[in-house]
C-alpha distance (Angstrom), angle and dihedral (degrees) to the residues before:
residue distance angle dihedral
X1 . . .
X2 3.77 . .
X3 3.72 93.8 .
X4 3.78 79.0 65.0
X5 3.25 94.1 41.7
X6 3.68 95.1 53.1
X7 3.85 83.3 48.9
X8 3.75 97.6 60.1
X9 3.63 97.9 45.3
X10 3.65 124.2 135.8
X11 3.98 90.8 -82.4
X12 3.45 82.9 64.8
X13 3.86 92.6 46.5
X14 3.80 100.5 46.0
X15 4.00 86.3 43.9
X16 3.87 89.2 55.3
X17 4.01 91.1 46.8
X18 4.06 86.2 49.1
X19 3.72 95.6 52.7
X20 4.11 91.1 49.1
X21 3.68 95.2 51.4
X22 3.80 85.8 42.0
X23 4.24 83.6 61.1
X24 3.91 90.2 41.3
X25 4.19 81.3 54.5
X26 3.78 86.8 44.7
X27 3.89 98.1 52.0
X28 4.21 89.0 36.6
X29 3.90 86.4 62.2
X30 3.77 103.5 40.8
X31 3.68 93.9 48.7
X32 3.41 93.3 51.5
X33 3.26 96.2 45.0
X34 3.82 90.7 54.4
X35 3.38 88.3 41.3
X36 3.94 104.8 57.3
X37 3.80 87.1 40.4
X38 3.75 97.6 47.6
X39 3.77 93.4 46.7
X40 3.76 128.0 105.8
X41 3.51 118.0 -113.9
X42 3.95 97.2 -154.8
X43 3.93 87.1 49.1
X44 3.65 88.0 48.7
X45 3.56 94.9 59.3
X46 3.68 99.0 36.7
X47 4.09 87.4 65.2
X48 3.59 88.8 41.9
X49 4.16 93.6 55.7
X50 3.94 79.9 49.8
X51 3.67 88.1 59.6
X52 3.90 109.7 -95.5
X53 3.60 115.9 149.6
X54 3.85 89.4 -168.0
X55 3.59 88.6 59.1
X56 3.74 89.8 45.9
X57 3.92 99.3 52.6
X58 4.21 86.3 44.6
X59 3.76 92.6 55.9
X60 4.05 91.7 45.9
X61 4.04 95.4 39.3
X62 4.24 87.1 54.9
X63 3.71 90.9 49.0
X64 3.37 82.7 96.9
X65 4.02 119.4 32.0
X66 3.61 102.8 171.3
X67 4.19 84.3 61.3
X68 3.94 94.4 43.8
X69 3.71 89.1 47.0
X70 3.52 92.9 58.3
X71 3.51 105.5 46.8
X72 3.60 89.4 45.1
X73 3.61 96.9 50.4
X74 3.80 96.9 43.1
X75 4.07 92.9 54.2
X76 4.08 87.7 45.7
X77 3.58 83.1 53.6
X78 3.74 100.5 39.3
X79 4.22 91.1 51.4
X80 3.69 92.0 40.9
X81 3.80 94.7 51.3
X82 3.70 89.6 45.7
X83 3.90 95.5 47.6
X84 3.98 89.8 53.2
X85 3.43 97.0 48.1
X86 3.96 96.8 52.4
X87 4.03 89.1 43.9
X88 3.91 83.2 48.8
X89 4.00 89.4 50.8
X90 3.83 92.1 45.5
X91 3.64 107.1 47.5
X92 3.46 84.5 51.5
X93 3.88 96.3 54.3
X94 3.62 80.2 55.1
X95 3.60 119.1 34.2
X96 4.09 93.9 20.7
X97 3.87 116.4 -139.6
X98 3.75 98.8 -3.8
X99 3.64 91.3 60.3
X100 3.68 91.0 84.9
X101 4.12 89.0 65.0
X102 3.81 89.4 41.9
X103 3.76 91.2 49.5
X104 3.59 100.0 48.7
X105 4.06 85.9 45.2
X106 3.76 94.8 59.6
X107 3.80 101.9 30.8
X108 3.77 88.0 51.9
X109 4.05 88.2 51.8
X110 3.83 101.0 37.4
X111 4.25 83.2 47.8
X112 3.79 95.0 47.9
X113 3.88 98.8 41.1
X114 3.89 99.8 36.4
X115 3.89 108.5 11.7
X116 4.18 97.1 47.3
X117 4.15 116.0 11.6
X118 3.51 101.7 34.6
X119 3.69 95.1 52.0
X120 3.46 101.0 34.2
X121 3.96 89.8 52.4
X122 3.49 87.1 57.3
X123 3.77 98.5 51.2
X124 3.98 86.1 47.6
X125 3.74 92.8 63.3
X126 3.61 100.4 30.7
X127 4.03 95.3 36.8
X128 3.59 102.5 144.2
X129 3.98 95.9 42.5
X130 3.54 97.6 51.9
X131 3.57 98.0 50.3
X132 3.57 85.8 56.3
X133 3.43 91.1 51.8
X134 3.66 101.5 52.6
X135 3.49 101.6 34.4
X136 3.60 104.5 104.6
X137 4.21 99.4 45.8
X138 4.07 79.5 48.3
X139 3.33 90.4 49.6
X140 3.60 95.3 54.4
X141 3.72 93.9 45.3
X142 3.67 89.8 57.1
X143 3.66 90.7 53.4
X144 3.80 91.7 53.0
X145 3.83 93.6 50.2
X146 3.24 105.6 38.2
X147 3.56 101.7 103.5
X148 3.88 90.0 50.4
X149 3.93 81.3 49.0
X150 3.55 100.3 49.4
X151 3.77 100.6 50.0
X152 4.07 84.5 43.4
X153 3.41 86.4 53.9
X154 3.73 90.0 49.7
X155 3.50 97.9 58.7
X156 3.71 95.6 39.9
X157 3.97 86.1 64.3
X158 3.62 98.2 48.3
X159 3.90 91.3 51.6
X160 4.12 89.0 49.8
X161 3.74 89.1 46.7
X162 3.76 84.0 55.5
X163 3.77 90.4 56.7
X164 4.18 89.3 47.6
X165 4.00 93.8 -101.0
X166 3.48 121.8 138.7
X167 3.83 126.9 -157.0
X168 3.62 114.9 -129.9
X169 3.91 113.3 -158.2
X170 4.05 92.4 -168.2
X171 3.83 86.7 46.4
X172 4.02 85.1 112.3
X173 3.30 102.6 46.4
X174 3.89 89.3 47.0
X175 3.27 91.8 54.6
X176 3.78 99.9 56.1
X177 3.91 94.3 87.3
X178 3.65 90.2 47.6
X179 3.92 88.8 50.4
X180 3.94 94.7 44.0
X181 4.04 88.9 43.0
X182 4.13 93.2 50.9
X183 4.28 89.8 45.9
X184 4.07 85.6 54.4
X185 3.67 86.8 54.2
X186 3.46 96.5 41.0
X187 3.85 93.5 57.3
X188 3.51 96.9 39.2
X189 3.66 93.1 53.6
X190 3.86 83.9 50.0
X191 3.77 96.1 44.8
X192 3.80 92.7 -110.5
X193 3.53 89.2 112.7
X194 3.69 136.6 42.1
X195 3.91 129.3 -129.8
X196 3.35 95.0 -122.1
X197 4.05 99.2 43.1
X198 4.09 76.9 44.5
X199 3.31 98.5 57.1
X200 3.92 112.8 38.1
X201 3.88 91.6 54.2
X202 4.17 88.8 51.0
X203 3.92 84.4 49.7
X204 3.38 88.4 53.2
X205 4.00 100.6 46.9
X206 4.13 77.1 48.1
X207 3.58 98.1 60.9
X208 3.72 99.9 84.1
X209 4.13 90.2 43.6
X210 3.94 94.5 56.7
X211 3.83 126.8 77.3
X212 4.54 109.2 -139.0
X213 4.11 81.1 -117.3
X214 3.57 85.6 76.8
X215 4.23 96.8 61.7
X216 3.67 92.9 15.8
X217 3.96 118.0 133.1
X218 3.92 107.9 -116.8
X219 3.60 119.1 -115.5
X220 3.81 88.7 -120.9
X221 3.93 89.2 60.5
X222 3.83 93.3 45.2
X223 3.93 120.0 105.9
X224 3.44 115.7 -148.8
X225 4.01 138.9 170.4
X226 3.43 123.7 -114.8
X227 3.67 105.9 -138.1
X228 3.84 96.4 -145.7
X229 3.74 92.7 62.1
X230 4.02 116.8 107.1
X231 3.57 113.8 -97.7
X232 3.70 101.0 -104.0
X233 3.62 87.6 50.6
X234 3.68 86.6 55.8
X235 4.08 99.0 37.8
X236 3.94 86.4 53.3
X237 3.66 95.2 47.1
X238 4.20 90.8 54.3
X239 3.72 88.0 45.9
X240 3.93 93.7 52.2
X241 3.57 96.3 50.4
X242 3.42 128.4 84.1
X243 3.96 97.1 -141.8
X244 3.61 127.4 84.1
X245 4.02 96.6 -151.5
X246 3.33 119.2 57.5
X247 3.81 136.1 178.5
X248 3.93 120.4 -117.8
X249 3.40 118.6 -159.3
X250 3.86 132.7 173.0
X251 4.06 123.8 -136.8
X252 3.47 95.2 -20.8
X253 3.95 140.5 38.0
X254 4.08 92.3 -129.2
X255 4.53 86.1 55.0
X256 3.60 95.3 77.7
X257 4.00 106.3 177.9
X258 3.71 98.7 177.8
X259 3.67 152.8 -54.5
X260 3.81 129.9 -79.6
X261 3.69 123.2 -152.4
X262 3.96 112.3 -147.1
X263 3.92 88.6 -132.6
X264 3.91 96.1 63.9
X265 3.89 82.4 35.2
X266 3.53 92.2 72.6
X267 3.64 104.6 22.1
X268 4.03 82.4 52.7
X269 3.98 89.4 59.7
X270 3.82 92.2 35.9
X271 3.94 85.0 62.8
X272 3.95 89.7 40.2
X273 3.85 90.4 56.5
X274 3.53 95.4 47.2
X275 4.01 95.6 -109.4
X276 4.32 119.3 -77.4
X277 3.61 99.9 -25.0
X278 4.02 91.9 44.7
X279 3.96 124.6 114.6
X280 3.99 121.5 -112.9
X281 3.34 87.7 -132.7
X282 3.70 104.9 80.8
X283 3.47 88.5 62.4
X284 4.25 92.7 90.5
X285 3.41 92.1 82.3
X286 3.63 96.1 47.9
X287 3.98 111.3 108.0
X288 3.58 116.8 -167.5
X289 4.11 93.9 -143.5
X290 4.01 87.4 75.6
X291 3.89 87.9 73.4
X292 3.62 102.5 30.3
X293 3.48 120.2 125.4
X294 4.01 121.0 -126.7
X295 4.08 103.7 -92.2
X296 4.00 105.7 -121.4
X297 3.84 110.8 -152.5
X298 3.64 118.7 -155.1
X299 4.39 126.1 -164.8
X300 3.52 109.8 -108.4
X301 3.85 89.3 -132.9
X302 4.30 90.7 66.5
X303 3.62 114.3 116.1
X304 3.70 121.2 -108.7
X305 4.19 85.0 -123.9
X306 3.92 91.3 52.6
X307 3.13 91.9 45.0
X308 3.85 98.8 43.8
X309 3.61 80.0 55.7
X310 3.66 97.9 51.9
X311 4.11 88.8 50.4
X312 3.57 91.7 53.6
X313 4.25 97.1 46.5
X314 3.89 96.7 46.1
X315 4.02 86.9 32.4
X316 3.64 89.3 -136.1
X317 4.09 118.6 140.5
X318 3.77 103.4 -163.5
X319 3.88 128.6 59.1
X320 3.84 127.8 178.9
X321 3.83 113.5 -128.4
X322 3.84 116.8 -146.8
X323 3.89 124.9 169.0
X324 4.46 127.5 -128.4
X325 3.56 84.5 -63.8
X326 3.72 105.0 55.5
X327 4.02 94.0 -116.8
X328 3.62 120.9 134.2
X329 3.64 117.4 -92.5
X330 4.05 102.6 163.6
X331 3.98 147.2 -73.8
X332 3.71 137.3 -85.2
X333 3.95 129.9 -165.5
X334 3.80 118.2 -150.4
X335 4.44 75.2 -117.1
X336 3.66 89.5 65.7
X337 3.84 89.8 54.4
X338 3.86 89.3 39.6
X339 4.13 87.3 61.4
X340 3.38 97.4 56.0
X341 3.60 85.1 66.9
X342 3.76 101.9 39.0
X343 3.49 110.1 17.7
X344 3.73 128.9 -100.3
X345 3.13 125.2 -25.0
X346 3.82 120.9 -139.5
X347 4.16 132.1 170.3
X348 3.81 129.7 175.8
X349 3.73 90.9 -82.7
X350 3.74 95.7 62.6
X351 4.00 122.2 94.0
X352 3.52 111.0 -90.6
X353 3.46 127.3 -87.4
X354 3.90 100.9 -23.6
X355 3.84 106.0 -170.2
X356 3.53 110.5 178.0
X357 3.75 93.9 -177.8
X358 3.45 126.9 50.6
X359 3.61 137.6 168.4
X360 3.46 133.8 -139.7
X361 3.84 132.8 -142.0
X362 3.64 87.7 -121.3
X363 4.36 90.8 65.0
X364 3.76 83.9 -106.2
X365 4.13 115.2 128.3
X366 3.91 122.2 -149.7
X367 3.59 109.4 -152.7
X368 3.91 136.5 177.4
X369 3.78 112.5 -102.6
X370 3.61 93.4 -135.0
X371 3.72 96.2 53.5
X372 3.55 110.3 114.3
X373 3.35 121.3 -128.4
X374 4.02 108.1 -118.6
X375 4.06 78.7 66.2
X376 4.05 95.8 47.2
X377 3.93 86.9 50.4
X378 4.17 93.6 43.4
X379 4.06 86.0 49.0
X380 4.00 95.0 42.8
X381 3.64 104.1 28.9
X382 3.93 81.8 -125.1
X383 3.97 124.2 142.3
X384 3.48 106.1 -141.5
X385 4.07 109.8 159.5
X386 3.83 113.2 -117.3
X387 4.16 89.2 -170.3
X388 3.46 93.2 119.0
X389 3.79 110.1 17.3
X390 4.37 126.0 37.6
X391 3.96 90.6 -159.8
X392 3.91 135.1 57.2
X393 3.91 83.5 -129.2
X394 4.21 91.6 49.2
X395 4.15 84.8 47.1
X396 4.24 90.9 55.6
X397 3.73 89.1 46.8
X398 3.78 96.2 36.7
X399 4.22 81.3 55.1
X400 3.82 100.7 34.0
X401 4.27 89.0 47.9
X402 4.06 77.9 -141.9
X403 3.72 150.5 69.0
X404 3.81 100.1 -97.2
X405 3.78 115.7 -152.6
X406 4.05 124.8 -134.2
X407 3.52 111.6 -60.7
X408 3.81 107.7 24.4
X409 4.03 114.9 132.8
X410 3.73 115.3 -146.4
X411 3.84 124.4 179.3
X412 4.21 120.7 -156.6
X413 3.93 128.4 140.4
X414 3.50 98.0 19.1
X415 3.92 91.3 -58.2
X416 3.70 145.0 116.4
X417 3.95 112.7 -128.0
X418 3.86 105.3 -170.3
X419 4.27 108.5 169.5
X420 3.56 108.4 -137.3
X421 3.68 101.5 176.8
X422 3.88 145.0 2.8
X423 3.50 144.6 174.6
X424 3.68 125.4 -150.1
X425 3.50 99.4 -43.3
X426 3.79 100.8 -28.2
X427 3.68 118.7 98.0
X428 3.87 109.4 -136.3
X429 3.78 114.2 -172.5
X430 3.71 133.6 -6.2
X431 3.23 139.6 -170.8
X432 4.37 125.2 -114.3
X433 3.57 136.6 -162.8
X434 3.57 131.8 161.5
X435 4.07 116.9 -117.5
């Protein structure tokens, strides 16, 4: 009875009441490790803009991972180390040499159960609020380890750069379109999210990853005015066309000179014919380069974000793309950039009902050769790559590594490519079916 005694003294006691804080250490650090991980940085700073200093101290704390990582994981490991070794020490006070087996049984359980699922459920469901929460105490203990941290840190980069890895500090913030991108599939593929929703805020991300070459309007599909026609020539051109801009060029199609909007067009010639009651013939001496605006040429190269930007700052709608060498290569409106966010755009002046994909009863899809790709995939929910070619005809040639003629069959990416008509060199329409 006193050997017992002498056993369960207050040794034992204040042992016991070390090794439970230990696990209340333990769980503090895992949940907030899962926590500040877990949590979602957009959430974060919404309740910090509605004045939540928790919030605020989470979002700065992350800033940088690799340091919060550390100092988490080093006083995990420093309680947890601690913990075992006094259960070690007092199981064997008691039970003598198999106390070691009995101590690793227990602290193993009590350290799963209490110190690592339990609290890192909880931070799982309740991500954002717990960060919060422990914010400030972390921030403290990463303050008080981080010169153990840093020269860990240290060392843990030189062996990686031994191994060829490099450390990215942007990583994060490089990944955040990537992470944004996969939840918008994720949802749509569970119905959370629609296709359309889906895909204008992905073309939007995209804008500052595509070059206007890729949706620009070839300079064999541009109309433009030639400004030595006669005036009525040139009036009945504007009125036939269904664009307001249009390019004027002198001689040659490559000279452009400048760009005529259809509203000083006409209210140019209005003025020339003296208003209602005027006479058409006045109109001989009219020259359409008195109320052309200045051309503005744009690299093909620019981003469709820069150049989105550019549109909105000089509040111009039309650029003029030319390649290294100055020649031109085609046009882009500030709408063509707008519909790779929403869609296309039609009015009442457009040509009616232009489809350029349709599908078959058969499963088969007739598509536009000069459709680019990004729009195929949007319209199909397909994932053809458009690395190497912008249009569905430039993908077939890009593949083929020739001009195929009408009626060649040619299978890549899972897909049937039959050619159902060309002209000259261009292909015009093919025909698609999945395989």
């Amino acid at each position: 009875m006193q050997a017992s005694t002498a056993v369960l003294d207050g040794a034992f006691w204040i042992s016991a009441a070390v090794i439970l804080a230990m696990l209340v250490l333990s769980a503090f650090f895992s949940g907030s490790e899962t926590a500040l991980t877990a949590a979602s940085r957009g959430k974060l700073r919404a309740q910090a803009d509605k004045g939540s200093r928790g919030a605020e101290r989470a979002l700065k704390i992350t800033e940088d991972n690799e340091r919060l990582i550390g100092s988490v994981l080093l006083g995990n490991n420093l309680v947890n180390i601690l913990a075992a070794s006094l259960a070690t020490a007092l199981f064997t006070r008691v039970l003598g040499e198999t106390g070691v087996a009995v101590a690793t049984l227990v602290m193993t359980l009590l350290v799963l159960v209490f110190a690592e699922v339990l609290p890192k459920t909880y931070a799982i469901i309740n991500a954002e609020r717990a960060a919060a929460a422990v914010a400030a105490p972390i921030g403290v203990v990463v303050m008080l380890f981080a010169p153990v941290v840093s020269a860990v840190r240290f060392m843990v980069r030189g062996l990686l750069r031994l191994f060829g890895v490099q450390v990215d500090p942007d990583s994060q913030i490089l990944a955040v379109r990537e992470e944004i991108a996969g939840a918008l599939h994720l949802g749509h593929s569970e119905g959370l999210v629609e296709k359309e929703d889906r895909d204008r805020i992905l073309g939007a991300l995209d804008l500052g990853d595509r070059a206007v070459e890729e949706i620009m309007l070839h300079r064999s599909q541009i109309r433009m005015i030639d400004a030595d026609d006669d005036p009525q020539s040139i009036l009945k051109q504007c009125l036939d066309s269904p664009h307001t801009r249009l390019p004027v060029y002198r001689s040659e199609p490559e000279n452009i000179i400048g760009v005529v909007h259809a509203k000083d067009l006409l209210r140019a010639i209005y003025n020339r014919i003296g208003g209602a009651s005027g006479a058409s013939s006045t109109l001989e001496a009219f020259r359409i380069t008195d109320i052309a605006n200045p051309p503005y040429f744009i690299p093909e190269t620019t981003t469709l974000d820069d150049q989105m930007r550019q549109f909105l700052r000089m509040r111009s709608h039309f650029a003029l793309v030319v390649d290294e060498y100055g020649s031109l290569q085609g046009l882009i409106t500030l709408e063509d950039i707008l519909e790779e966010i929403v869609g296309e755009i039609t009015d009442e002046f457009d040509p009616d009902a232009e489809h350029p994909v349709t599908k078959t009863e058969d499963g088969h899809y007739l598509v536009e050769g000069a459709m680019t790709i990004r729009d195929l995939n949007r319209a199909t929910d397909w994932a053809l790559p458009d690395d190497e070619a912008n249009t569905v005809a430039g993908l077939v040639i890009h593949e083929a590594q020739m001009i195929p003629v009408v009626g060649q069959v040619f299978s890549f990416h899972g897909f049937r490519f039959e050619v159902m008509s060309r002209e000259g060199n261009r292909v015009t329409a093919l025909r698609i079916k999945p395989l």
